[in-house]
MARVEXMI-564337 format. One record per residue: x, y, z of N, C-alpha, C, O in turn; residue number from 1; residue in one letter. Coordinates in nm, 3 decimals, always signed. Example, Ala and Ser with C-alpha at 12.3 -4.5 7.8 and 13.67 -1.06 7.14 Angstrom:
! residues 2
+1.319	-0.569	+0.780	+1.230	-0.450	+0.780	+1.320	-0.330	+0.780	+1.424	-0.332	+0.846	1	a
+1.285	-0.225	+0.708	+1.367	-0.106	+0.714	+1.290	+0.003	+0.787	+1.341	+0.114	+0.804	2	s
***
This chain:
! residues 101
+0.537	+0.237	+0.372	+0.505	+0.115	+0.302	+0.634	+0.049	+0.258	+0.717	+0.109	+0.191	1	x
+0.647	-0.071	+0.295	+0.713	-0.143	+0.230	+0.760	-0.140	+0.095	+0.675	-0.160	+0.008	2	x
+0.915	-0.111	+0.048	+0.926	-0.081	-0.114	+0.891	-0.193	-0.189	+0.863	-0.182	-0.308	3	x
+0.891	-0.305	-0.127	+0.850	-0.366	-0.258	+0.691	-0.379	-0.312	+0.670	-0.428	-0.423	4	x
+0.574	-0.331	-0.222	+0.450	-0.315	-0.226	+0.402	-0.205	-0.295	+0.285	-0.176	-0.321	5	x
+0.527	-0.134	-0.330	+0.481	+0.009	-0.381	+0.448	-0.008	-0.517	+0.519	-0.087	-0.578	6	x
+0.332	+0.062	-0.597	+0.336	+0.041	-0.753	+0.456	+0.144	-0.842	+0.451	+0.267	-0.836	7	x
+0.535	+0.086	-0.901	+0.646	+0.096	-1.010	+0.580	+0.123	-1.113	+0.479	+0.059	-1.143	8	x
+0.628	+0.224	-1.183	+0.558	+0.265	-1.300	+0.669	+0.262	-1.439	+0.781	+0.299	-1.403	9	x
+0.664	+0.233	-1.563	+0.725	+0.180	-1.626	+0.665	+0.232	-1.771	+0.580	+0.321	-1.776	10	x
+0.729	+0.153	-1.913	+0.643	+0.222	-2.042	+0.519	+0.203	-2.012	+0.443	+0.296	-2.044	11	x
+0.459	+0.085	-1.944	+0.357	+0.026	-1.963	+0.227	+0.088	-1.882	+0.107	+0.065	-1.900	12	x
+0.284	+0.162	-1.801	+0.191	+0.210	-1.695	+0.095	+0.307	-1.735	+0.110	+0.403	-1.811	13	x
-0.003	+0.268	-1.674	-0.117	+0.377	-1.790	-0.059	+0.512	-1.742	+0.022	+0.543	-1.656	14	x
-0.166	+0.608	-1.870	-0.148	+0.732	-1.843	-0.162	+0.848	-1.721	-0.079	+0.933	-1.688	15	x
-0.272	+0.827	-1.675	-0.308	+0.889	-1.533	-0.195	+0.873	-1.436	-0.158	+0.963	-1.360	16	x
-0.135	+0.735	-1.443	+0.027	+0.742	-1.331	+0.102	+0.840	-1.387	+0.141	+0.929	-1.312	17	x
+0.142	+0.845	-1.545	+0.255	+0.922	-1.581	+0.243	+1.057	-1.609	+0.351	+1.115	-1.601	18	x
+0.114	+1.151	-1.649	+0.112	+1.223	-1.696	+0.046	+1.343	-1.592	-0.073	+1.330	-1.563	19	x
+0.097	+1.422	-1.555	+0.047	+1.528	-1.469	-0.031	+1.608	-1.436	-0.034	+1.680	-1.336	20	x
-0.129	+1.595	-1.559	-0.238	+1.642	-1.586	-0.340	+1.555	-1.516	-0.440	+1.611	-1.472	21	x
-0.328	+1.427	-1.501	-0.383	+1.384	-1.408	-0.365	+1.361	-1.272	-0.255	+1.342	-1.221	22	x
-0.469	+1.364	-1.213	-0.461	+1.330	-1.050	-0.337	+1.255	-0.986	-0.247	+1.302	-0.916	23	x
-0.351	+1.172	-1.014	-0.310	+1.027	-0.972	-0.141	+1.109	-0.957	-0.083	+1.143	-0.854	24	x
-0.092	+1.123	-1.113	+0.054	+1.095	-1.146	+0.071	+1.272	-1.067	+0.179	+1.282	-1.008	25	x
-0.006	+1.384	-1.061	+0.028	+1.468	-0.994	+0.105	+1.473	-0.871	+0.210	+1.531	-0.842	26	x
+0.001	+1.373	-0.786	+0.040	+1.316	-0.684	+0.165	+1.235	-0.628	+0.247	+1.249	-0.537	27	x
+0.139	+1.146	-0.726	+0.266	+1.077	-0.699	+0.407	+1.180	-0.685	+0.507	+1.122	-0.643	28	x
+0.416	+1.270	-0.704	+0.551	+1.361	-0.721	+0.606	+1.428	-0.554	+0.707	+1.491	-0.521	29	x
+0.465	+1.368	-0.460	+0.452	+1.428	-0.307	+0.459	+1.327	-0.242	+0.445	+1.344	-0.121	30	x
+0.477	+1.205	-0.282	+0.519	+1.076	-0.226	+0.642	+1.107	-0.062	+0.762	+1.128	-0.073	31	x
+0.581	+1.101	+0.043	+0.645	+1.101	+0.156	+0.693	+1.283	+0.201	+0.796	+1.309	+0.262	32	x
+0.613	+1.367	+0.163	+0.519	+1.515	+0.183	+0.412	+1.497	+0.268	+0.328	+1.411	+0.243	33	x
+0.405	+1.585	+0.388	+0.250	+1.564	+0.472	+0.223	+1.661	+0.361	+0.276	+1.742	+0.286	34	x
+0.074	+1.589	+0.403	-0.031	+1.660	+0.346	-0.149	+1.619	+0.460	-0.164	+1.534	+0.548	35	x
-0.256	+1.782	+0.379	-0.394	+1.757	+0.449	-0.501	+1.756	+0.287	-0.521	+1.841	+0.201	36	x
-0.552	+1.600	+0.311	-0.659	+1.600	+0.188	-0.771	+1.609	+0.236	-0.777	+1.558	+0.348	37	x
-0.900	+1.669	+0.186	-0.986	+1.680	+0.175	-1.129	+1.629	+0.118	-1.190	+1.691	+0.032	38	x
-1.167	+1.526	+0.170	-1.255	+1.507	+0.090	-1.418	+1.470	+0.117	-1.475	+1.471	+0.226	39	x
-1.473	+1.440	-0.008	-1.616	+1.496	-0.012	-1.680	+1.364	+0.033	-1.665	+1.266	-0.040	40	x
-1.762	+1.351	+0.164	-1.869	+1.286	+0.180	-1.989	+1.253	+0.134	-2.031	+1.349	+0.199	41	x
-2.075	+1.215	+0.090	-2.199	+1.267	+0.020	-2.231	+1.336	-0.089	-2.227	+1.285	-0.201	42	x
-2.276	+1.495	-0.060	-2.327	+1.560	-0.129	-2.267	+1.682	-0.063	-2.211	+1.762	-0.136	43	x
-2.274	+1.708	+0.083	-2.201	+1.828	+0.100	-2.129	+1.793	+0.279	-2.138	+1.868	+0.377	44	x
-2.084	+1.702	+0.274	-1.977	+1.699	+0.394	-1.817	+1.633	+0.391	-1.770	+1.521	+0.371	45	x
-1.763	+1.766	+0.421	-1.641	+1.753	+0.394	-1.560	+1.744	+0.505	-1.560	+1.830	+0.593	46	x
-1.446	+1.581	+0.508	-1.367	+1.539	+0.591	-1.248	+1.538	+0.573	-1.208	+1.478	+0.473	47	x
-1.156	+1.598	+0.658	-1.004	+1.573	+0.604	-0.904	+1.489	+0.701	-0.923	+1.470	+0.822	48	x
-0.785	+1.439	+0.616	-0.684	+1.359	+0.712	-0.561	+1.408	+0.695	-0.547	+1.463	+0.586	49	x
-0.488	+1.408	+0.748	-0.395	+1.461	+0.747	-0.269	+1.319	+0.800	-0.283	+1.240	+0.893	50	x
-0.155	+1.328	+0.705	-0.064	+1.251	+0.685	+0.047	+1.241	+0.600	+0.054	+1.339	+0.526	51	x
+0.138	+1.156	+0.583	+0.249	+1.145	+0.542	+0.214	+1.070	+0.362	+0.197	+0.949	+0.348	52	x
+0.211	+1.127	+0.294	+0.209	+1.040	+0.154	+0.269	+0.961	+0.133	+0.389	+0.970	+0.105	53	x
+0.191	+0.841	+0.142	+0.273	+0.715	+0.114	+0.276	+0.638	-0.072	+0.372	+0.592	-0.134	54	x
+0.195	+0.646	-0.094	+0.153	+0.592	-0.179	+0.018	+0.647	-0.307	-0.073	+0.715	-0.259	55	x
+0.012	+0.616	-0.452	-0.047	+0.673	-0.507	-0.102	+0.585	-0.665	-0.061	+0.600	-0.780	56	x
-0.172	+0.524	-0.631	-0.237	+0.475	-0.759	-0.334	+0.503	-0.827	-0.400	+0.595	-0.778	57	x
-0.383	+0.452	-0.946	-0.495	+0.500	-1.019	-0.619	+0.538	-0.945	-0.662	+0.650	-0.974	58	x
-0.672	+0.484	-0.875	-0.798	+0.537	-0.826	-0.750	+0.558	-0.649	-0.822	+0.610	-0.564	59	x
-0.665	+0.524	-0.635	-0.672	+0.553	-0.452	-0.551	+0.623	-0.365	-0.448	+0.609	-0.432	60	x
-0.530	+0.674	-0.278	-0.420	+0.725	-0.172	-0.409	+0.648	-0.054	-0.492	+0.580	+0.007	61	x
-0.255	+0.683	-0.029	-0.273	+0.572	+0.064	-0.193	+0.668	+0.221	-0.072	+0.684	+0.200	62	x
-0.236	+0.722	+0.348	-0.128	+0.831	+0.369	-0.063	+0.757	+0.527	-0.124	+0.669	+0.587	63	x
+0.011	+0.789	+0.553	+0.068	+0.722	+0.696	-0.022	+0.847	+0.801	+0.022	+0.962	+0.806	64	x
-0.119	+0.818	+0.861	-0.112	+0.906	+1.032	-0.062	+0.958	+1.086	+0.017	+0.881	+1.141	65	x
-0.043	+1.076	+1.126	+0.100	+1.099	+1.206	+0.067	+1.026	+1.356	+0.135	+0.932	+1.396	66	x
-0.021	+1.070	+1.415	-0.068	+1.036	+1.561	-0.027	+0.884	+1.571	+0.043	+0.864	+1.670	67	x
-0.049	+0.787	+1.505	-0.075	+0.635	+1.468	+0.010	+0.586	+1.421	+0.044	+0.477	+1.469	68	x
+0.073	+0.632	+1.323	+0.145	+0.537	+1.254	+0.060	+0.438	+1.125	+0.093	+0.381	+1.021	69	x
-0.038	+0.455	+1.188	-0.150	+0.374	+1.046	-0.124	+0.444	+0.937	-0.082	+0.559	+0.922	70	x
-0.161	+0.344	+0.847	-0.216	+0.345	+0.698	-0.355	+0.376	+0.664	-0.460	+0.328	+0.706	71	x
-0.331	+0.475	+0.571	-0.515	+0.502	+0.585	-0.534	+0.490	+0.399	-0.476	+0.568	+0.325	72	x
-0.628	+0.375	+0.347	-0.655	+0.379	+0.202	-0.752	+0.434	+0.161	-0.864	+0.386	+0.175	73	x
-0.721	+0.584	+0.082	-0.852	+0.634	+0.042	-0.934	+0.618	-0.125	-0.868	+0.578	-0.222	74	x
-0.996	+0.633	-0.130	-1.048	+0.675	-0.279	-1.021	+0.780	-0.323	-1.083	+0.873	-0.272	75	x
-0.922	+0.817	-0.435	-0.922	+0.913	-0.511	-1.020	+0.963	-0.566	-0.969	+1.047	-0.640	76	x
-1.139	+0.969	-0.582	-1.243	+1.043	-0.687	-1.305	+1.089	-0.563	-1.380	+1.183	-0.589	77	x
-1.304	+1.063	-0.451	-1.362	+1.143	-0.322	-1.313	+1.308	-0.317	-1.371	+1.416	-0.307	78	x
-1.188	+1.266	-0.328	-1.114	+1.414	-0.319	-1.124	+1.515	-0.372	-1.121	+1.511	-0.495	79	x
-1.143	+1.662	-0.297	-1.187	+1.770	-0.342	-1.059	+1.890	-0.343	-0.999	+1.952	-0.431	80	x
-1.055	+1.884	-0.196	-0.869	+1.987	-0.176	-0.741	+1.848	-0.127	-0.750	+1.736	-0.077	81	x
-0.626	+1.937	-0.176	-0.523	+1.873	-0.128	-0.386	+1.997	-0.093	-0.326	+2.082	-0.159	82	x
-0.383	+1.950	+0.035	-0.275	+2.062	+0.070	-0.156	+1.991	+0.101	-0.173	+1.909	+0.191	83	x
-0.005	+1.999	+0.040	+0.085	+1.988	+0.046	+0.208	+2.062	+0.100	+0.239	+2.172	+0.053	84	x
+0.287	+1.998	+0.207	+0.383	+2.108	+0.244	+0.518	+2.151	+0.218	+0.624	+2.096	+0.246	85	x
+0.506	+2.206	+0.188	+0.638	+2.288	+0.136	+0.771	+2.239	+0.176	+0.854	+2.204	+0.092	86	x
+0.792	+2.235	+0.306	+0.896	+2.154	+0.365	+0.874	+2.014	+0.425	+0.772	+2.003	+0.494	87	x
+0.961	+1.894	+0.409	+0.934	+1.784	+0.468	+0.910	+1.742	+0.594	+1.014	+1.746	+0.660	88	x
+0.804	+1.699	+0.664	+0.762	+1.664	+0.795	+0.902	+1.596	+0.845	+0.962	+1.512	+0.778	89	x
+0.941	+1.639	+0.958	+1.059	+1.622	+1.010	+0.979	+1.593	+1.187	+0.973	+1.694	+1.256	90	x
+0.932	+1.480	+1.241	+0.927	+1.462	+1.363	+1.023	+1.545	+1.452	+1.138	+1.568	+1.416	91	x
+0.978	+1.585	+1.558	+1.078	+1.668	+1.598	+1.093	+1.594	+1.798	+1.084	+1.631	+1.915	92	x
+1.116	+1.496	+1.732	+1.128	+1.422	+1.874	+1.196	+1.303	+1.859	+1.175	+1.249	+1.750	93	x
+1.297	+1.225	+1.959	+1.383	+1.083	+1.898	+1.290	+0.983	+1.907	+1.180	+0.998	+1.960	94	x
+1.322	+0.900	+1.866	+1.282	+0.750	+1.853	+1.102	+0.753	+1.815	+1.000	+0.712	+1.871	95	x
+1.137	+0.833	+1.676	+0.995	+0.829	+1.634	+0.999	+0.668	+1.560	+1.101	+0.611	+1.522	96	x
+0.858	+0.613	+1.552	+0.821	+0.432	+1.541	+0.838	+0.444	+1.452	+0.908	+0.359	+1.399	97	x
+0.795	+0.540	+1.382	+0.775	+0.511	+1.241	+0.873	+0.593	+1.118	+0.897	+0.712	+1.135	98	x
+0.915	+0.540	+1.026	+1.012	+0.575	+0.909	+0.971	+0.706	+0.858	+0.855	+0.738	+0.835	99	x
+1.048	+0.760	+0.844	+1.007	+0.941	+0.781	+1.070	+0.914	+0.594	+1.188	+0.911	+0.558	100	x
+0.966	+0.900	+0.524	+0.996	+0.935	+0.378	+1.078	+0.982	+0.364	+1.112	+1.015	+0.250	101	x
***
C-alpha cells in the first residue's frame, strides 16, 4: 500500500490502534509479516488467506496475495486464528512485481 494511504496513529488515535490488548493494535506490530488468517464464515465454516500484512485498522485487514499481488480487505470481527511468521517472506525469485515490506 501506498505510504501515504496508510492509517498513522498519533495521541489521538483511539485505543484499540494503540493498545495491545486489542486486536487491531496487536496486529498492527506484523505489518509486512506473511501471515495465514483464519476466518469464520457463518456459524461453522472456516476460510483462510494467506498474505503479506499490509495494513491494519479498527475494524478491518488489509493483506497483499502472494500469488496476485492483490489486496484483499477483510473484516476484523470475522477472524478466529491468525498465524504469523517468524521470519520475513523473502520471495525467492528476481523481479518479483510486487514490493516486499
Amino acid at each position: 500500500m501506498e505510504e501515504e494511504n496508510r492509517v498513522h496513529l498519533n495521541s489521538n488515535s483511539p485505543e484499540t490502534l494503540t493498545n495491545n490488548i486489542y486486536t487491531p493494535a496487536f496486529l498492527r506490530q506484523f505489518i509486512g509479516r506473511l501471515v495465514r488468517i483464519e476466518f469464520l464464515i457463518g456459524t461453522n465454516n472456516l476460510v483462510d488467506r494467506v498474505g503479506l500484512l499490509e495494513e491494519v485498522g479498527a475494524s478491518y485487514v488489509v493483506i497483499r496475495q502472494i500469488e496476485s499481488g492483490n489486496l484483499l480487505y477483510a473484516d476484523i470481527y470475522s477472524i478466529k486464528f491468525v498465524l504469523i511468521a517468524e521470519n520475513p517472506y523473502r520471495p525467492n525469485y528476481q523481479n518479483y512485481p510486487y514490493p516486499v515490506v
